[in-house]
MARBA-289032 format. One record per residue: x negated, y, z of N, C-alpha, C in turn. Coordinates in steps of 0.2 Angstrom, whole numbers, plus 2048, in hexadecimal, padded with zeros to 3 digits. Each point is the difference from the previous one (the first is absolute). Layout:
N
XYZXYZXYZ;...
This chain:
90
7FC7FA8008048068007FC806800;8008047FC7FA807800807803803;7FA8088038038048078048047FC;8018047F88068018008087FC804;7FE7FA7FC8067FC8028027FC807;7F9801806803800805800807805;7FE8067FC802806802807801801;8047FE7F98077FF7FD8037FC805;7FF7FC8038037FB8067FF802807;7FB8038017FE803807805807801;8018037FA8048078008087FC800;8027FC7FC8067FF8008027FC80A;7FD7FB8028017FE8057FF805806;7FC805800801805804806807800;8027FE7FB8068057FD8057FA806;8037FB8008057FC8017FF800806;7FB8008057FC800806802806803;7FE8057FB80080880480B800802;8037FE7FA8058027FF8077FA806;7FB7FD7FE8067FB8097FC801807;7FB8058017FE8028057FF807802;8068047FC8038047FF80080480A;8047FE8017FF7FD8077FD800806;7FB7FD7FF7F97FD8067FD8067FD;7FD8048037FA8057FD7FA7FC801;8017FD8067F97FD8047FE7FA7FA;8047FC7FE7FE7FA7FD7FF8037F7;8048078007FF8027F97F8802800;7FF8068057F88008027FA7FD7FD;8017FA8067FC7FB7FE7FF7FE7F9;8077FD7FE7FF7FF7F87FC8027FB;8008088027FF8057FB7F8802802;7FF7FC8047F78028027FD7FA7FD;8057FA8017FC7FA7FC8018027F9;8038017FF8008007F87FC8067FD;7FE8058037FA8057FF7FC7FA7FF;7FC7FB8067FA7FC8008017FD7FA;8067FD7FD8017F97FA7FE8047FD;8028077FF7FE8057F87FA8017FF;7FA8028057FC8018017FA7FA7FF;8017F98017FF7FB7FF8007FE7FA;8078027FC8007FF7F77FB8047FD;8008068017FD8057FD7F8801803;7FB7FA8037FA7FF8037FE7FD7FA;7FA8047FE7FB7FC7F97FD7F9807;8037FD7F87FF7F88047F77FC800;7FC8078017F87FD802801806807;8058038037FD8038068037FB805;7FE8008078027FC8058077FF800;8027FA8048077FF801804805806;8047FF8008028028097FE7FA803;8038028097FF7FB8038057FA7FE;7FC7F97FF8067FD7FD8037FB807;8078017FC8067FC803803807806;7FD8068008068058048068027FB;7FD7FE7FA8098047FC8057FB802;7FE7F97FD8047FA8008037FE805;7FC8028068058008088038057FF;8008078008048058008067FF7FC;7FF7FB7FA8068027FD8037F9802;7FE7FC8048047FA802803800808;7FD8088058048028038088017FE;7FB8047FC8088057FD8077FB7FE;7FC7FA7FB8057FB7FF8057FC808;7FB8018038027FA806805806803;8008067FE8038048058068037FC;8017FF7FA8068007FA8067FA802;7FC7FD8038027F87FC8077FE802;8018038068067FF8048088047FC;7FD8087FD8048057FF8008027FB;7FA7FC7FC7FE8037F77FE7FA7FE;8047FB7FE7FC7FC7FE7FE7FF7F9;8018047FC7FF8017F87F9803803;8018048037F88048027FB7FA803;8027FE8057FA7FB8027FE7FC7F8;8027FC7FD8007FD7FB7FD8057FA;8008058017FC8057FA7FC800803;7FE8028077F98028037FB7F87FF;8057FD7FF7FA7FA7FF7FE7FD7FB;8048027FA8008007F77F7805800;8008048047FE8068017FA7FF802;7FD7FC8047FC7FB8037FD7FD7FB;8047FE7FD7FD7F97FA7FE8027F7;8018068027FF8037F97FB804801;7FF8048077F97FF8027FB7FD801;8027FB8037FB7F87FF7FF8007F9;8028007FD7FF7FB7F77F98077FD;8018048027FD8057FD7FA802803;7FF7FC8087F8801801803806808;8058038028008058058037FE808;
């Protein structure tokens, strides 16, 4: 997958995120500060360091555990979201 087209799915899952958590400022918050790091991580020329690895993947798999009860189309994207990171090396 090149990062246009996981650019394209990071913005659209963030749009659906941001918009049922209308709501929660705290969990919108959060969201929106992971999602700055995903951006951020897309857009790293891929010969500079990594981040630290595995703090995104737990973050966004708080997030999921913390949907999962009240959002659960959300938990289920934050984890699409995880593995589409995976496949791409982040």
């Amino acid at each position: 997958m090149d990062k246009n087209s996981l650019r394209d799915l990071v913005a659209k899952l963030h749009a659906e995120m941001t918009d049922a958590l209308r709501a929660d400022p705290k969990s919108r918050e959060s969201l929106s500060d992971m999602m700055q790091d995903i951006n951020r991580l897309i857009d790293k020329p891929a010969d500079s360091p990594a981040a630290a690895p595995g703090s995104l993947p737990d973050r966004l798999e708080r997030i999921a555990v913390q949907f999962e009860a009240n959002h659960p189309t959300l938990a289920a994207s934050a984890r699409r979201l995880i593995d589409l990171l995976g496949e791409v090396g982040i």
